[in-house]
C-alpha positions as CSV (number, residue, x, y, z in Angstrom):
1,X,-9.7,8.7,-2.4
2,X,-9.6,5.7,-0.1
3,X,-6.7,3.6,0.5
4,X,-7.0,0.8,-1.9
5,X,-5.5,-3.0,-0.9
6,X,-2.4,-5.0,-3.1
7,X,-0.9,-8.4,-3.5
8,X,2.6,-8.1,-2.7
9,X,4.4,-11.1,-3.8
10,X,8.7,-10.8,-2.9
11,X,10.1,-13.1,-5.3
12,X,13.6,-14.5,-4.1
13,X,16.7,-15.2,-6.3
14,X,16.0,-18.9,-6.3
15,X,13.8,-22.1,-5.1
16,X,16.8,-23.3,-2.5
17,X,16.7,-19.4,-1.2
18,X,15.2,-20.1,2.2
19,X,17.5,-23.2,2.7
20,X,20.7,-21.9,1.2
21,X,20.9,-18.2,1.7
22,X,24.5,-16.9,1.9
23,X,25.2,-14.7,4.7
24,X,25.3,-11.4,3.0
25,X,21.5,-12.6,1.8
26,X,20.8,-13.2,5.7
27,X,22.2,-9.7,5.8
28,X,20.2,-8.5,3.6
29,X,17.0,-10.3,4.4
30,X,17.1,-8.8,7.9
31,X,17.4,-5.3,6.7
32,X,13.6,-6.4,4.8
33,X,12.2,-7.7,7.6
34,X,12.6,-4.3,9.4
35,X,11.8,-2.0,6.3
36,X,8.2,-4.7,6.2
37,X,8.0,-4.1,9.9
38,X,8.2,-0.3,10.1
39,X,5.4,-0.1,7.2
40,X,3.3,-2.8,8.9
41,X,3.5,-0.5,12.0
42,X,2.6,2.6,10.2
43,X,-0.6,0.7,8.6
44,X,0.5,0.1,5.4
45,X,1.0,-4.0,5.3
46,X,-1.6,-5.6,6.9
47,X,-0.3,-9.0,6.6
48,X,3.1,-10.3,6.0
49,X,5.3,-13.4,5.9
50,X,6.9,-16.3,4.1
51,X,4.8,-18.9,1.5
52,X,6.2,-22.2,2.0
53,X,5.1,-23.6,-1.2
54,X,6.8,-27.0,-2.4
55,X,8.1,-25.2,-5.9
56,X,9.9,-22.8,-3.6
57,X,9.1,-20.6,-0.7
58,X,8.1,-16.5,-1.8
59,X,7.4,-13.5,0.6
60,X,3.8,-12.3,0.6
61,X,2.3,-9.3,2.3
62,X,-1.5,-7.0,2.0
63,X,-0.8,-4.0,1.4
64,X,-3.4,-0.9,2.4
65,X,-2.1,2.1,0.0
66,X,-2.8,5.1,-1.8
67,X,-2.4,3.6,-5.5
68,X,-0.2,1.6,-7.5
69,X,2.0,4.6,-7.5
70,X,2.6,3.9,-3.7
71,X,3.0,0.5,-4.1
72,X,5.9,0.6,-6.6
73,X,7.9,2.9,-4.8
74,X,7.3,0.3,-1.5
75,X,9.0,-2.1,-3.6
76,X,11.5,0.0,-4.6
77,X,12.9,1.1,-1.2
78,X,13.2,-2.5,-0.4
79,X,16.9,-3.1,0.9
80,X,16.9,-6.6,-0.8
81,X,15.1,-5.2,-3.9
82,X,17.6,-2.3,-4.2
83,X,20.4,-4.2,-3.7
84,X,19.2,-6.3,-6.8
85,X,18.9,-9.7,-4.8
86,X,14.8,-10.1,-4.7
87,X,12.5,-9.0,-7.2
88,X,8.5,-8.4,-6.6
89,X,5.1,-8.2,-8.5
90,X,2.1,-7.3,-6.9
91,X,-1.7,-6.8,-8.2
92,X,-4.7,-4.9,-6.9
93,X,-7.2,-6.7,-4.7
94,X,-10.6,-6.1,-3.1
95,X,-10.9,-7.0,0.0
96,X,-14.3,-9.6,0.6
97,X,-13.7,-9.6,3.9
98,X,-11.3,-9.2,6.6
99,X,-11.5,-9.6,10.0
100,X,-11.2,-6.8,13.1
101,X,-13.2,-4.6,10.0
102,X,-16.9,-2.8,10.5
């Protein structure tokens, strides 16, 4: 089966969070950017960052994977996630177009 493509949306604990974080959430935060990074390294986020909408800012990332299965536990081995401080939905995609693709 090809891979198939996700919207990843990493909900934060609040609106203020990107203003306001405590520094066990900037602890915490950190340890997700590198968990994001290593999977965007090994091909499986193809696009990652911060929304900087005016009802609050949310993390939001492509994800290339197997199934939802895959998905679920990505979101589950987050360090924020797992420590109970973010929360995350995501939905399958298809892809119109992308660029740097046959």
């Amino acid at each position: 089966m090809s891979k198939q493509h996700f919207y990843f949306k990493l909900i934060p604990p609040r609106p203020t969070f990107g203003t306001d974080m405590t520094a066990e959430e900037k602890a915490l935060m950190q340890q997700h950017l590198t968990y994001t990074r290593e999977a965007f390294d090994a091909g499986k986020v193809l696009i990652y960052g911060p929304v900087l909408a005016s009802a609050g800012a949310f993390g939001v990332a492509i994800l290339e994977m197997e199934d939802a299965a895959e998905v679920q536990q990505f979101g589950d081995a987050d360090p924020s996630i797992k420590a109970g401080m973010n929360r995350f939905e995501f939905f399958p995609m298809r892809v119109g177009a992308a660029r740097g693709t046959a």
